[in-house]
C-alpha positions as CSV (number, residue, x, y, z in Angstrom):
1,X,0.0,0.0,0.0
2,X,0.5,3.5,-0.6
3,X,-0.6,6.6,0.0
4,X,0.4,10.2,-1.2
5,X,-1.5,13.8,-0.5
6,X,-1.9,16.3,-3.3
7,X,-1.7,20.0,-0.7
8,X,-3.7,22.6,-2.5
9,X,-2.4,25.5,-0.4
10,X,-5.4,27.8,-1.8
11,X,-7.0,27.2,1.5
12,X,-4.0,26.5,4.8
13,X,-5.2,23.5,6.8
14,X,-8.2,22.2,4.7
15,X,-7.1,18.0,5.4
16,X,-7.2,19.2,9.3
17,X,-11.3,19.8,9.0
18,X,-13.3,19.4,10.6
19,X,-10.7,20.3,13.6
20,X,-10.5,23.7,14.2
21,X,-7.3,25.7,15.8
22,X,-8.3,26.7,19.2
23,X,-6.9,29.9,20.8
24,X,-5.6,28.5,24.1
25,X,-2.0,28.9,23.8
26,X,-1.8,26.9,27.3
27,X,1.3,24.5,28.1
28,X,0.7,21.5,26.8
29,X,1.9,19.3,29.6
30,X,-0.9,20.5,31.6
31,X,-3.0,20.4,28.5
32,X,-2.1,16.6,28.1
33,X,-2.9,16.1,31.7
34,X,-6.6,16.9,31.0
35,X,-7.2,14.4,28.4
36,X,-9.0,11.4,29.1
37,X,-7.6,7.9,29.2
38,X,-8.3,5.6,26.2
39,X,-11.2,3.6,27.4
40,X,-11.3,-0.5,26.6
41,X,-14.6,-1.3,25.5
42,X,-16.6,-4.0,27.1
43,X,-16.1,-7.7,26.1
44,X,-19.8,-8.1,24.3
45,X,-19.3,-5.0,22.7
46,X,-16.4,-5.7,21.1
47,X,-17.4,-9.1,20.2
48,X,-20.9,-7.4,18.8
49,X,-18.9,-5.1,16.1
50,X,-15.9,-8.1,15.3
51,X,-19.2,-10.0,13.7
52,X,-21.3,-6.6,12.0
53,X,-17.6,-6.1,10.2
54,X,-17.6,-9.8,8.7
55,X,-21.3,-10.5,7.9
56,X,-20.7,-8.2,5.1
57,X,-17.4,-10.3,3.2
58,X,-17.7,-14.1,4.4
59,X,-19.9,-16.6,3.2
60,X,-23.0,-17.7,5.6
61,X,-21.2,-20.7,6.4
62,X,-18.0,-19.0,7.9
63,X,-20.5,-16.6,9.7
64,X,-22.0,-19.4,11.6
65,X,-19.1,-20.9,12.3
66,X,-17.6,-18.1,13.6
67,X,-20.2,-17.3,16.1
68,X,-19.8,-20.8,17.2
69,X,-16.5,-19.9,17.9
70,X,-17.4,-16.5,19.4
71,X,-19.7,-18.2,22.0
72,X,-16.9,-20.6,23.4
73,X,-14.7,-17.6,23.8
74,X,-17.1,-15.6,25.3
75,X,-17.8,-18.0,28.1
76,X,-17.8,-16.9,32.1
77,X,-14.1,-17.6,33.2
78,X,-13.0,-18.4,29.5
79,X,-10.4,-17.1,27.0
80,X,-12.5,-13.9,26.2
81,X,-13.0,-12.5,29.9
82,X,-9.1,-13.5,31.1
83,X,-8.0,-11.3,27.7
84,X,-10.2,-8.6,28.8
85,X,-9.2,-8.3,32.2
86,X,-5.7,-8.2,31.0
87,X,-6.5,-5.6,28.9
88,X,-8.1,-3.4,31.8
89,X,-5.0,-4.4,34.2
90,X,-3.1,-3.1,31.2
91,X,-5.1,0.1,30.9
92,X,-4.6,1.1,34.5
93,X,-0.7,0.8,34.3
94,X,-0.4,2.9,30.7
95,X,-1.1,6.4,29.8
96,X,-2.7,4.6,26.6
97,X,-2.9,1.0,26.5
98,X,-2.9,0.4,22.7
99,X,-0.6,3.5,21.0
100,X,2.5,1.3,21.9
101,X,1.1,-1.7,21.0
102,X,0.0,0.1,17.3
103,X,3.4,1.6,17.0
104,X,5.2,-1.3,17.4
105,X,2.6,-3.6,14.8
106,X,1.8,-1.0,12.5
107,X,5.3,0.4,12.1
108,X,8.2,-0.6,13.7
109,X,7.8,-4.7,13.2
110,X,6.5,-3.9,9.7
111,X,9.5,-5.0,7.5
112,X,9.1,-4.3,4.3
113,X,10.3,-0.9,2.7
114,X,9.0,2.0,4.7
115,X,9.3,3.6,0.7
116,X,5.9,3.3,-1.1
117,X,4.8,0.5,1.4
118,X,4.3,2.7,4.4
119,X,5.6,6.8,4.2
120,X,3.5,8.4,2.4
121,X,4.4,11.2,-0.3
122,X,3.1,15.0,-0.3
123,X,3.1,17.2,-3.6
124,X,3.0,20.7,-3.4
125,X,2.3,23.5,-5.7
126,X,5.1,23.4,-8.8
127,X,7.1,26.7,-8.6
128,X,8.6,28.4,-11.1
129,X,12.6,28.7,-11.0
130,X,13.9,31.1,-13.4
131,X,17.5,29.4,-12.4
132,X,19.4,27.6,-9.5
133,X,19.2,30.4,-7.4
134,X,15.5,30.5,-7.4
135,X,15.7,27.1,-6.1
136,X,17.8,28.0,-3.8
137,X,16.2,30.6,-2.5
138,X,13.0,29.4,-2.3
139,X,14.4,26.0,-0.2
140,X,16.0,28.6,2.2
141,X,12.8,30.6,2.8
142,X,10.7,27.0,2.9
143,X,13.3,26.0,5.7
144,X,13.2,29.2,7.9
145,X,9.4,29.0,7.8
146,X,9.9,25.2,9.5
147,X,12.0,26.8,11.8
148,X,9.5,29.1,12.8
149,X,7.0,26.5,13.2
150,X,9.7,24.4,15.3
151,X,9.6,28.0,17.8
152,X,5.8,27.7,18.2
153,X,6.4,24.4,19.4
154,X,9.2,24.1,21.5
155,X,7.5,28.2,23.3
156,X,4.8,26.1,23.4
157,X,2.3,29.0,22.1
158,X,1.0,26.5,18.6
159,X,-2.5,26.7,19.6
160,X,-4.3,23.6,20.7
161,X,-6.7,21.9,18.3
162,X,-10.1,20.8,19.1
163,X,-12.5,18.0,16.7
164,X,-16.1,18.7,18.2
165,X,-15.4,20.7,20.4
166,X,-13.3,18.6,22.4
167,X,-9.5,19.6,22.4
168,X,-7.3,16.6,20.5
169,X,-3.9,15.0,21.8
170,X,-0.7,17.4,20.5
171,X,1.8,14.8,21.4
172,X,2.7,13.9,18.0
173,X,3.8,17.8,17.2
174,X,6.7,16.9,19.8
175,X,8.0,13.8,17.9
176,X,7.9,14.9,14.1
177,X,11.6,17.3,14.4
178,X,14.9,16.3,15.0
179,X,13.6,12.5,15.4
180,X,14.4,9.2,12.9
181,X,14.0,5.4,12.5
182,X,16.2,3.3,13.2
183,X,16.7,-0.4,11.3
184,X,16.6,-3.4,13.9
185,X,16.8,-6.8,13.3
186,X,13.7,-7.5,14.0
187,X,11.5,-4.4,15.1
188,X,12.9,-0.8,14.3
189,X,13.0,1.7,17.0
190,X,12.4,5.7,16.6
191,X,14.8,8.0,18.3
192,X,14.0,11.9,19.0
193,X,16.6,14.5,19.9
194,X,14.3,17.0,20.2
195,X,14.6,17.3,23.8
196,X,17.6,16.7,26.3
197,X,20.8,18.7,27.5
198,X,21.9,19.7,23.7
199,X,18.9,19.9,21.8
200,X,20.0,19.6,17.7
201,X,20.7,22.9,16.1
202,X,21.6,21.7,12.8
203,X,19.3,20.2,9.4
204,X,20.6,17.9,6.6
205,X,20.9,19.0,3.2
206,X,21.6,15.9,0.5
207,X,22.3,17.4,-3.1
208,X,24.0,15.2,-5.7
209,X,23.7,12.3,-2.7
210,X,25.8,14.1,-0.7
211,X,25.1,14.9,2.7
212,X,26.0,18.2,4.7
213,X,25.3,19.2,8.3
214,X,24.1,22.9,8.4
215,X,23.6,25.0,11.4
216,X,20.5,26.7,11.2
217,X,21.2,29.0,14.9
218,X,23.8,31.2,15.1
219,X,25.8,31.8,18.0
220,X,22.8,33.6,20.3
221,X,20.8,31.2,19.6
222,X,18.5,32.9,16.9
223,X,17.5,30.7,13.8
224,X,19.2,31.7,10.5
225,X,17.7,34.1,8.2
226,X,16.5,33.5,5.0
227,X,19.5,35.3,2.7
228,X,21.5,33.3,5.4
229,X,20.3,30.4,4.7
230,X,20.7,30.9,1.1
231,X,24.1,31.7,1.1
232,X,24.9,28.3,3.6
233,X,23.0,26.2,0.7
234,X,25.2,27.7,-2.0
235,X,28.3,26.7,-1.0
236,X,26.9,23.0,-0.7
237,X,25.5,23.0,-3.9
238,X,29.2,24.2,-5.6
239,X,30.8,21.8,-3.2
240,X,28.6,18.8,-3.7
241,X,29.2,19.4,-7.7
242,X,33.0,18.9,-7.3
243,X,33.0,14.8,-6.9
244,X,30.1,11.9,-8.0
245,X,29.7,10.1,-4.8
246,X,27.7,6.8,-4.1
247,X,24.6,7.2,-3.3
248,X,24.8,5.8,0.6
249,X,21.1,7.3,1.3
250,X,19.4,4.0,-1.0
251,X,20.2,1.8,1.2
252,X,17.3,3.0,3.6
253,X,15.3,1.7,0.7
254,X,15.5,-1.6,1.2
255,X,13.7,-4.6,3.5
256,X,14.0,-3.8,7.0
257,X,15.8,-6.7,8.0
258,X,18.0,-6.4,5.2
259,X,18.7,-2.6,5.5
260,X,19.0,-3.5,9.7
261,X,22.1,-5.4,8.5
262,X,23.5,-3.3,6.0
263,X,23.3,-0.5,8.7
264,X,25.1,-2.4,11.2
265,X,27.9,-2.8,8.6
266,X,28.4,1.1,7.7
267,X,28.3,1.8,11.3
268,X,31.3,-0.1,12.1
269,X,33.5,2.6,10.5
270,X,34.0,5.6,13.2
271,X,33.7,7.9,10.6
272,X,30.8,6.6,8.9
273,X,29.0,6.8,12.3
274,X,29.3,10.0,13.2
275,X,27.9,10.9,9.5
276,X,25.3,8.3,10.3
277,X,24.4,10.2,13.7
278,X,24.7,13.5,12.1
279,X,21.6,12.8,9.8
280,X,19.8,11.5,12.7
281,X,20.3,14.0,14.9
282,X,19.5,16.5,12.5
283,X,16.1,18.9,12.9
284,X,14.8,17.9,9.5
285,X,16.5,16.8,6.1
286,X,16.2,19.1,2.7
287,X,16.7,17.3,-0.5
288,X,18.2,19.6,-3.5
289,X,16.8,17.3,-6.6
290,X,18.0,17.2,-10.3
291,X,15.6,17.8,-12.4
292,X,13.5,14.4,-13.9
293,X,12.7,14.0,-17.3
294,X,10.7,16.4,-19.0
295,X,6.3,14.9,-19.3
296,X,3.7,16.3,-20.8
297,X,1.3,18.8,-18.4
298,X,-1.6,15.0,-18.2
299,X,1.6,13.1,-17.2
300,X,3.2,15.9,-14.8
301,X,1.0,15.0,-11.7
302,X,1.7,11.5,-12.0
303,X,5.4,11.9,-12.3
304,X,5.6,14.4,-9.5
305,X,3.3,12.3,-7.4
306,X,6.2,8.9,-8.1
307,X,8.9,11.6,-7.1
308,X,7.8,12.2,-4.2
309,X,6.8,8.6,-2.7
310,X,10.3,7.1,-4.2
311,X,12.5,9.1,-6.1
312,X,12.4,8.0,-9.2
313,X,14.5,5.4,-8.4
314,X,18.3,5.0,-8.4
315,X,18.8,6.5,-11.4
316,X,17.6,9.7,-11.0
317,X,16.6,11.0,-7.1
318,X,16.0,7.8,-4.7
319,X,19.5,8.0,-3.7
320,X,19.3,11.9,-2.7
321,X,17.3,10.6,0.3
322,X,17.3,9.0,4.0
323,X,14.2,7.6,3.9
324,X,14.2,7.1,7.7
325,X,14.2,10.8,8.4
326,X,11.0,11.5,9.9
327,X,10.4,14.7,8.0
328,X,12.4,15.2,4.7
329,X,11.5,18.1,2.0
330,X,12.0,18.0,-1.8
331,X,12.8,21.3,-3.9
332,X,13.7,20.0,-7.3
333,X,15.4,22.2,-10.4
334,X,12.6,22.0,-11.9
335,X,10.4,23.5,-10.0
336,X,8.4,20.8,-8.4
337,X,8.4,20.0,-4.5
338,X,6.6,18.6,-1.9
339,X,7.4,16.0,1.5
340,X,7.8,12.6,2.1
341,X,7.7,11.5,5.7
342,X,8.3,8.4,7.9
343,X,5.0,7.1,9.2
344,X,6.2,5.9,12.5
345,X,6.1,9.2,14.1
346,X,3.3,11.0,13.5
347,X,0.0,10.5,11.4
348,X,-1.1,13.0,9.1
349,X,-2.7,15.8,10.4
350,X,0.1,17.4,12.4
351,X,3.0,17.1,9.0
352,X,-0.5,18.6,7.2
353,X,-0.7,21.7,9.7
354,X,3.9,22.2,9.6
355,X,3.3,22.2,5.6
356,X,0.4,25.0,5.5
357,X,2.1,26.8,7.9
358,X,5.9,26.2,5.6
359,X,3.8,27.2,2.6
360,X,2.0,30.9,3.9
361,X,5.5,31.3,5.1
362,X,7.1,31.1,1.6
363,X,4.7,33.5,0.4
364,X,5.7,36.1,2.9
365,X,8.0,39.1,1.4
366,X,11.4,39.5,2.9
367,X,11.2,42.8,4.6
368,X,14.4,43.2,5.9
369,X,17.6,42.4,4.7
370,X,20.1,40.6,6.7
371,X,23.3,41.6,7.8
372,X,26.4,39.9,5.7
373,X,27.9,38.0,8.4
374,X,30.3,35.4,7.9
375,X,28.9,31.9,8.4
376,X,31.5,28.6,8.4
377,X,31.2,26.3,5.8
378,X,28.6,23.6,6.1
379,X,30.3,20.5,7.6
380,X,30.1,17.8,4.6
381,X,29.6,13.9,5.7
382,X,32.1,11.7,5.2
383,X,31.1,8.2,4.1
384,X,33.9,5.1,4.0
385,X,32.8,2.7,1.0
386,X,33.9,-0.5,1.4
387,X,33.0,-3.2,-1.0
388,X,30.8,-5.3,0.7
389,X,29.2,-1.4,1.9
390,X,29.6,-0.9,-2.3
391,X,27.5,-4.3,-2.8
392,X,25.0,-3.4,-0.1
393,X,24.2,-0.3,-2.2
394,X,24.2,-2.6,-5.4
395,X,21.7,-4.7,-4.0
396,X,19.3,-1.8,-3.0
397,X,19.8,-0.3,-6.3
398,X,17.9,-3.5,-7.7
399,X,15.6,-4.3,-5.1
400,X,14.7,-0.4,-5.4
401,X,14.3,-0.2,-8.9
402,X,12.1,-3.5,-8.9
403,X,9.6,-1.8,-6.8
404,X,9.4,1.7,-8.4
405,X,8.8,-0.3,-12.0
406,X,6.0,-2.2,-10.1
407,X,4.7,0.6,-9.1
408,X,2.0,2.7,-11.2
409,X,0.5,5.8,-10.0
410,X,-1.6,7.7,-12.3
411,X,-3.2,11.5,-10.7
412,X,-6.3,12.4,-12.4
413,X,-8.4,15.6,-11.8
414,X,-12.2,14.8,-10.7
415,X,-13.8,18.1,-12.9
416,X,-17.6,17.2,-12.7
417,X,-18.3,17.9,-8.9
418,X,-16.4,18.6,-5.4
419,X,-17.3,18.3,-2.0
420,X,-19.8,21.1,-2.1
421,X,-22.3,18.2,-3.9
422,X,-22.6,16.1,-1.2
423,X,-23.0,18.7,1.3
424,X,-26.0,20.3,-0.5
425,X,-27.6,17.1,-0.6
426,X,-26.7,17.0,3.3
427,X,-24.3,14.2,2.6
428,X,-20.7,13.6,4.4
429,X,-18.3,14.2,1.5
430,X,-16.5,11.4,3.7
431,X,-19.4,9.3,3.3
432,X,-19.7,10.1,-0.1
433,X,-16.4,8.7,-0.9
434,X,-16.3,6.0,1.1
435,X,-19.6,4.3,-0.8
436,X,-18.3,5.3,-4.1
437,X,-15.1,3.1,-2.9
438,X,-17.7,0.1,-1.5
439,X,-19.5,0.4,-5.0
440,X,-16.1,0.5,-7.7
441,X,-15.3,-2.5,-5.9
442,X,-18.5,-4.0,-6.3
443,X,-18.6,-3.7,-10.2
444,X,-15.5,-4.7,-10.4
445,X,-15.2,-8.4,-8.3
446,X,-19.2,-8.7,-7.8
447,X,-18.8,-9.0,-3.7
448,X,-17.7,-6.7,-0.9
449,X,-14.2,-6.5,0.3
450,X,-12.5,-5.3,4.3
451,X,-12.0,-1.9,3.9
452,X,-9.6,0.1,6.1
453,X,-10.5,3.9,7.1
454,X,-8.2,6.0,9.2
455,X,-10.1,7.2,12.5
456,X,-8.4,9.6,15.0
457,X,-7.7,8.7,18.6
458,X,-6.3,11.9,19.4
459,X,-9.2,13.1,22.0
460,X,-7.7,10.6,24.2
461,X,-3.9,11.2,25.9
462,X,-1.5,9.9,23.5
463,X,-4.4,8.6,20.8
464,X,-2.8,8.0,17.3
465,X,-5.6,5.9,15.2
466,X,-8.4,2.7,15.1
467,X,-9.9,1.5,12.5
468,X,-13.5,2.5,10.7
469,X,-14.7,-0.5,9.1
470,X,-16.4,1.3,6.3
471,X,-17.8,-2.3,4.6
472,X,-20.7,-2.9,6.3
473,X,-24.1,-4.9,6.0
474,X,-26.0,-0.8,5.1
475,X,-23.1,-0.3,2.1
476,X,-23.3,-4.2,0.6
477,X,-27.4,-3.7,0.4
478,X,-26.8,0.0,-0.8
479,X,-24.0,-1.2,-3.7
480,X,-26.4,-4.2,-4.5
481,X,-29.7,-1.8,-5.1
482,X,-27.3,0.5,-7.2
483,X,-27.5,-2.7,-9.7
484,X,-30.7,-3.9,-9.1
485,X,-33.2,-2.4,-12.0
486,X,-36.0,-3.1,-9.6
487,X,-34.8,-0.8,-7.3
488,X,-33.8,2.1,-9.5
489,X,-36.0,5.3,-10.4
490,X,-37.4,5.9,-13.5
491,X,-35.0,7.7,-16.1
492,X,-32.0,6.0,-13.9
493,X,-31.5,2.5,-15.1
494,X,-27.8,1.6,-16.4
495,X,-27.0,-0.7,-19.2
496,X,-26.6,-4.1,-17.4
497,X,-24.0,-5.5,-20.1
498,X,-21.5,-2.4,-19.3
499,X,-21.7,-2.7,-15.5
500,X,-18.1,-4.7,-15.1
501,X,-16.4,-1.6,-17.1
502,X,-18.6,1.4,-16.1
503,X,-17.0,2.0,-12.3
């Protein structure tokens, strides 16, 4: 599975609705405090809504059976109560009893490729270089404005947001800078040095993949300017241009076990390390992109869309990447840009609400100049290839390349209506999509399938997501009538011989 987000920044924060931004400023220690504990829901109830989510995509025969099932579990003193009372013993002791238990499942023990399997890609609006400096300058203004976002939250004044009124969980804003994955043998962990005796003061910047370490505070501890920036990002780009390097930064493509051993290999060099540490100690990573080949406008979404999930593989971008940064931005030479993030850290909504905020700040005129001070020269990273290091990048390279071909991903533009349609008709746009899903799938295989919707958790301390099981008995019976010319209105009834092709 994948998943990439398309950010039209016409209107700031539009993926965050229906959650609005409050205008408590508060500290949100004591904010956090005053969320409830995620409750576990009773035995019966949760045995109730296992069977409602498989009536609609088993046979009659496996539903039977499994309620058979379902009433030896449920049994005074059986295997159903003993599980459930370990799961309330296990409540009392946890500030949330399932977000570690979800981390580690949904994230860290997932091994395969955290590229296009799990970290999603974001595309933002295309911007129009006139030259390398326009690139340039426009990545340094895009990284001062996630530098101001990074003050809000570590003053503490980015205002709490609230979903119904209630106020939501703001944990995850505290885990999405200066944080990264780690490869393990078996399970991954995610490290954040966001907080401690030296917080990090520096980003990565990968161009021609080559890494450099830039300082981003000066000396009193104010974050650099935006000409400053500029000039820092200069002198990488004319010093990255001087030697063809490997490109080490593919090898966080691979399988997790297989990238967990590789990573164990490069670290054994003292100097490949410290380069290793650098990156993930770093605030956030910037990736300075060669341009990809030139598409036609119908093609253009797609392409960007691919570039932003993988790369482009190794022949182009992949390698100008560390895919287990949590938070890495892409400004291309030609003009397109966008995000791609590790999943483990945060979900979506608070990398949605650093972008709008990134993207109003790039729009923001420079008003005052700043004063021509000298700045030292970005520290580049030193990597030591050896060959089995030079076949572990090999290997990548193919595995990498196998996957992006595998791949398709094809952006089209829905013209006939929006989200206004439904709403008139005093449907859930939500809704809306989510039966049109149930339905395409229909027409297509002729039954109903599991479907996985994202549902926050976040009005509970520490909540990251459930499940909505949006197949249901209600959507199989609604997707059934939609084919059923006795249950259609007059003037409505398809042609029955195109219904496998018409979805």
């Amino acid at each position: 599975m994948f998943a990439f987000i398309a950010r039209n920044m016409a209107k700031p924060s539009s993926l965050l609705k229906p959650v609005a931004l409050g205008k408590l400023p508060g500290r949100y220690l004591a904010h956090q405090e005053g969320l409830p504990s995620l409750p576990v829901p009773p035995l019966q109830q949760t045995l109730d809504r296992y069977l409602l989510a498989l009536e609609p995509i088993i046979s009659g025969e496996e539903l039977s059976h499994t309620k058979e099932l379902l009433e030896d579990f449920r049994k005074p003193g059986g295997v159903g109560e003993r599980l459930q009372k370990g799961l309330e013993r296990r409540a009392r002791k946890h500030e949330n009893w399932l977000s570690d238990w979800w981390l580690k499942t949904a994230y860290l023990e997932y091994r395969l490729p955290v590229v296009v399997h799990s970290s999603p890609g974001v595309v933002l609006p295309k911007q129009d270089f006139l030259d390398r400096q326009g690139q340039l300058r426009f990545a340094a203004k895009l990284i001062e404005g996630a530098l101001h976002f990074k003050t809000m939250i570590d003053n503490e004044t980015l205002p709490v947001e609230f979903l119904g009124g209630r106020p939501l969980c703001m944990n995850q804003y505290y885990q999405i800078l200066s944080s990264c994955r780690i490869p393990g043998p078996k399970r991954d962990s995610v490290v954040n040095y966001a907080k401690g005796k030296k917080p990090s003061t520096h980003i990565t910047v990968v161009h021609n993949f080559q890494f450099f370490e830039l300082d981003v505070y000066n000396s009193d501890g104010s974050p650099l300017t935006t000409d400053q920036i500029f000039i820092q990002l200069e002198k990488i780009w004319n010093t990255s241009l001087q030697t063809n390097k490997e490109p080490i930064g593919i090898l966080t493509t691979n399988h997790r076990n297989s990238w967990a051993k590789a990573y164990n290999n490069l670290i054994k060099d003292k100097t490949n390390k410290e380069s290793v540490r650098t990156i993930e100690k770093s605030i956030f990573t910037v990736c300075l992109d060669a341009p990809m080949p030139r598409v036609s406008d119908d093609i253009y979404r797609s392409r960007v869309a691919a570039q932003m999930l993988h790369g482009g593989g190794s022949r182009w971008n992949s390698g100008n990447r560390w895919f287990d940064k949590t938070l890495q931005f892409i400004v291309a030479e030609d003009g397109s840009c966008g995000l791609v993030y590790e999943h483990a850290a945060s979900e979506g909504p608070p990398i949605v609400a650093l972008l709008d905020h990134v993207v109003e700040y790039t729009k923001k005129p420079e008003l005052v100049r700043s004063p021509m001070i000298p700045l030292p020269m970005p520290k580049k990273l030193r990597f030591n290839i050896t060959p089995e290091i030079k076949n572990d990048i090999e290997k990548a390279k193919q595995n990498l390349n196998i996957m992006v071909q595998d791949l398709d991903v094809s952006v089209f533009v829905f013209h006939q209506f929006g989200k206004n349609f439904p709403k008139s008709e005093k449907i859930s746009p939500d809704a809306f999509i989510q039966i049109a899903l149930q339905l395409a799938y229909y027409r297509m295989y002729g039954q109903a399938c599991a479907t996985y919707e994202s549902a926050s958790l976040r009005m509970f301390r520490l909540g990251r997501t459930d499940t909505i099981r949006s197949a249901s008995v209600d959507s199989l019976k609604f997707v059934q009538a939609m084919d059923d010319l006795n249950k259609q209105l007059p003037g409505t009834a398809r042609n029955r011989t195109k219904k496998k092709s018409n979805c």
